[in-house]
C-alpha positions, 0 to 999 in steps of 0.5 A, spaced: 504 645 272 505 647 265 512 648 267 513 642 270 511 638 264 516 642 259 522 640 264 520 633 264 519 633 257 526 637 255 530 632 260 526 626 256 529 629 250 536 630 253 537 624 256 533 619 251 537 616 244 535 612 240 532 604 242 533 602 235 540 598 237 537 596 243 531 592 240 533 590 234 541 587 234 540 583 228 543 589 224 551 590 226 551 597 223 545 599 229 552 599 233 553 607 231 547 608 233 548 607 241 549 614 245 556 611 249 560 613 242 567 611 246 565 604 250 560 600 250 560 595 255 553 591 255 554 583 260 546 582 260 541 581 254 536 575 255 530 575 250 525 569 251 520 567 246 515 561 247 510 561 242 504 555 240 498 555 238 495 550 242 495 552 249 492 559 252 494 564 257 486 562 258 488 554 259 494 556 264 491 561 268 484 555 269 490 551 271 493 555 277 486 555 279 483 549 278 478 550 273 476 546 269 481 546 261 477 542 255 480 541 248 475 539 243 475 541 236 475 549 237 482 548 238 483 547 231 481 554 230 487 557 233 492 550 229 489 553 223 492 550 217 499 549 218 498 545 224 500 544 231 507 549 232 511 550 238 517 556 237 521 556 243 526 562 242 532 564 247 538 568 246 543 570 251 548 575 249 554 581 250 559 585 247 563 590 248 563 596 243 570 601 242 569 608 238 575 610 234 571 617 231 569 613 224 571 607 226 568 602 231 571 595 233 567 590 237 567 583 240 560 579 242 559 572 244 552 569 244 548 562 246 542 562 243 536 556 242 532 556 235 527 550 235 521 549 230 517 544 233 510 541 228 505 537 227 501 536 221 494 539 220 490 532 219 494 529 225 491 534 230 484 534 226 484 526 228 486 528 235 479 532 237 475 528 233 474 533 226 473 528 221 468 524 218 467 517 218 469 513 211 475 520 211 483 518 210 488 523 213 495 523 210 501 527 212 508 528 212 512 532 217 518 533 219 517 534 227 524 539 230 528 544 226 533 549 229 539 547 234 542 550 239 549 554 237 554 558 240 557 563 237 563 569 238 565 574 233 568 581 232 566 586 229 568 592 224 564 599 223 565 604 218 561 610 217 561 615 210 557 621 212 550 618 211 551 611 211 554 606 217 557 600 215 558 594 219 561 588 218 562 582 223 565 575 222 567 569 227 566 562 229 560 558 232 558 551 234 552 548 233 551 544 240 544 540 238 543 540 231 535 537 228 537 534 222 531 537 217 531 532 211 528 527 217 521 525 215 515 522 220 508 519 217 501 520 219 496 515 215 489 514 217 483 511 213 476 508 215 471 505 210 464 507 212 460 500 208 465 496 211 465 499 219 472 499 218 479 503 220 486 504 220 491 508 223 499 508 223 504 513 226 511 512 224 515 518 226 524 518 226 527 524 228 535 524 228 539 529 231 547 531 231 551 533 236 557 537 239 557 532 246 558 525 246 552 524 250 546 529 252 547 528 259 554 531 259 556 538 258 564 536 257 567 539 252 574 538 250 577 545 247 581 541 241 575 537 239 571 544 241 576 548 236 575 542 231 568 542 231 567 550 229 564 553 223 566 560 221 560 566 218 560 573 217 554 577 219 553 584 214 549 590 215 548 597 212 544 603 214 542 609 211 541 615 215 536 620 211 534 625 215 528 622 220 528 617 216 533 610 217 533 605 211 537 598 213 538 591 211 543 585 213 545 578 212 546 574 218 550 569 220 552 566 213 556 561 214 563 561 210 565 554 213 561 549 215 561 546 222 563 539 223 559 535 229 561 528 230 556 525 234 548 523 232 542 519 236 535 518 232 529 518 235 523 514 233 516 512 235 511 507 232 504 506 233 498 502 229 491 501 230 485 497 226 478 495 227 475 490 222 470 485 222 468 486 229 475 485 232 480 492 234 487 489 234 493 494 237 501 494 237 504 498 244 506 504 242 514 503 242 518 511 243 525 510 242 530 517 244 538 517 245 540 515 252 547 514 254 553 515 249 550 518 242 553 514 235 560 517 233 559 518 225 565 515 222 565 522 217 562 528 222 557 531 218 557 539 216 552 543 219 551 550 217 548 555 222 541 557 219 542 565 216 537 570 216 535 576 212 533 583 216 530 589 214 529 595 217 525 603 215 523 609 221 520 615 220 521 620 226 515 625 228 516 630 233 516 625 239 515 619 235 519 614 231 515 609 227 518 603 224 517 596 220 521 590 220 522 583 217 525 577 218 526 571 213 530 565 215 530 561 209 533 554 212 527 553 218 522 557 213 520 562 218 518 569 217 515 575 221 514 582 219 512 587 224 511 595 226 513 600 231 511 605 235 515 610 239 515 615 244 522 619 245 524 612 244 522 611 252 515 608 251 514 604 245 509 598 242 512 593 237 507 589 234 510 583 230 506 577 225 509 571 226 508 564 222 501 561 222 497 567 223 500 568 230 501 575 232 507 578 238 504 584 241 510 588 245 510 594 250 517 596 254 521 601 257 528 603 254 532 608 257 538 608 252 542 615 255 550 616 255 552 612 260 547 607 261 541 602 258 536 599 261 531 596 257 525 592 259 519 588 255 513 584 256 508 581 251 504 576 249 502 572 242 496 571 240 492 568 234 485 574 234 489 578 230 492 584 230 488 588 236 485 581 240 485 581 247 482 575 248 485 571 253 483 564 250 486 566 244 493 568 248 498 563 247 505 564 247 510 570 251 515 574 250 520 577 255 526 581 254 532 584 258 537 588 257 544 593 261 549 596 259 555 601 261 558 606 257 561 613 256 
């Protein structure tokens, strides 16, 4: 048996490489990490995040099963400070890798949907009834930010003895842009001497398109060409021994996209109660429909860029590692660690905005020829070890394949 174990473990060792490049692609200098040092051919990587913290893995399991879900105000417990946040996260990609000794050339294109969707704390405390009667709530708020972009680029290695250099440029287009700078107001108060209330929803959000219309999909390749923007992505590891330093700066715009088209959506609602009389208007919801406003000048868009770093420590059979993210334009962040074993089985533990946390599991088998990779996880708000389903409230899956020599 003894034996046995021993070969397992020596063919582990043989055949497994490092998952570094294979689950966290936002360094381009990572590409000199891959076993397949002459080609690498990957056509399949999907990652899917759906993060919120309102609705739990606990209320859609009650759903399926026709329990019985209650929304009351120990929902605010999970909301927190920061309101009500819906991240939904998708990023589809290939590339191709060649290896010309120290060299590495390489071409990618990717689709990726990063949206943030929010809605302030005093507005989720008037919806489950946390307030007091004679108390006013106010807010400001921008509902959507992100887009969805496309973007296609090539790349350039270098690697010096102990450092690996990467350097990708290229274009993108920004398909659905929400525009930040749109600003939506919730206003309640209520006099307790009088018996008295008032509430007022007044919300605009404007977006910018690539399409002419949000039913369509026709894109006209010179106007595609004319709307695209140019970034550089750059990034750097140094490689000491056991331990791998590295950081990079994605998607750095150099020249601004340009979209032509726009639709805003609004919705209104007021409400009153005074003197015995309760009056209210019919809420009125507004979206674009059919054709989207032509702009007389397109507006400049730039695809938000992020800061990432990196360090890991290899053990004997173990890798353990830290990472972080910053996107300073949606003002998002997430710092998270790592731990590996021979870089086969691993758990990624990941703090997100709003005192969520992501929690991984996966397999990876990253060998000379081929990759395979595959992960599972949950996003909760009970902290970093809770396993407590009614704090479950988001996932995350990822798969990855490629072929090479």
């Amino acid at each position: 048996m003894k034996i046995k174990v021993a070969l397992v473990l020596t063919l582990i060792s043989a055949l497994a490489f490092s998952v570094i490049p294979t689950l966290y692609t936002d360094n381009p200098a990572f590409v000199f990490e891959s076993p397949r040092k002459h080609l690498d051919l990957s056509d399949l990587n999907v990652g899917i995040d759906l993060t919120n913290n309102l609705i739990t893995i606990d209320d859609v399991n009650n759903l399926l099963t026709g329990k019985k879900i209650t929304f009351d105000s120990t929902r605010l417990e999970l909301i927190g400070s920061e309101g009500f946040l819906l991240l939904p996260n998708v990023l589809v990609s290939d590339y191709i890798n060649v290896g010309l000794g120290k060299l590495k050339l390489g071409v990618d294109a990717k689709v990726s949907a990063n949206v943030t969707m929010n809605l302030p704390s005093e507005a989720m405390s008037f919806v489950f009834g946390d307030y007091d009667f004679g108390e006013s709530l106010d807010s400001t708020f921008t509902l959507f930010k992100g887009g969805i972009y496309s973007e296609g680029g090539l790349l350039l290695g270098l690697k010096l003895g102990s450092i690996s250099m990467a350097l990708e440029g290229g274009a993108y287009v920004p398909v659905v842009w929400f525009d930040k700078e749109s600003v939506s107001s919730f206003h309640y108060s209520s006099d307790e001497d009088k018996g008295s209330f008032e509430i007022a929803i007044s919300g605009k959000q404007r977006l910018y398109s690539l399409l002419n219309s949000l039913d369509s999909s026709e894109i006209d390749s010179e106007e595609l060409s004319n709307s695209a923007g140019y970034y550089v992505n750059f990034g750097a590891m140094w490689d000491i021994g056991d331990i791998k330093i590295a950081a990079a700066i994605n998607n750095y715009s150099v020249k601004p996209a340009r979209l032509e088209y726009a639709g805003c959506a609004t919705i209104t609602y007021e409400a009153s109660y005074s003197n015995l009389k309760f009056s209210s208007a019919t809420p009125v919801i507004e979206y674009p429909k059919g054709e989207l406003e032509k702009l007389e000048e397109p507006i400049e868009v730039s695809i938000p860029y992020e800061v990432n770093l990196f360090a890991s420590y290899n053990i004997s059979a173990f890798d353990i590692a830290i990472h972080g993210k910053f996107v300073p334009d949606i003002e998002y962040s997430e710092f998270g660690g790592y731990l590996g074993f021979r870089d086969i089985i691993w758990v990624d533990l990941t703090m997100l905005p709003n005192d969520l946390w992501k929690k991984e599991v996966g397999l990876n088998f990253d060998m000379k020829y081929f990759r395979l990779t595959a992960t599972a996880g949950v996003i909760d708000a009970g902290g970093l070890l809770n396993a407590d389903l009614s704090k479950m409230t988001g996932m995350s899956v990822k798969i990855g394949f490629g072929l090479g020599f």
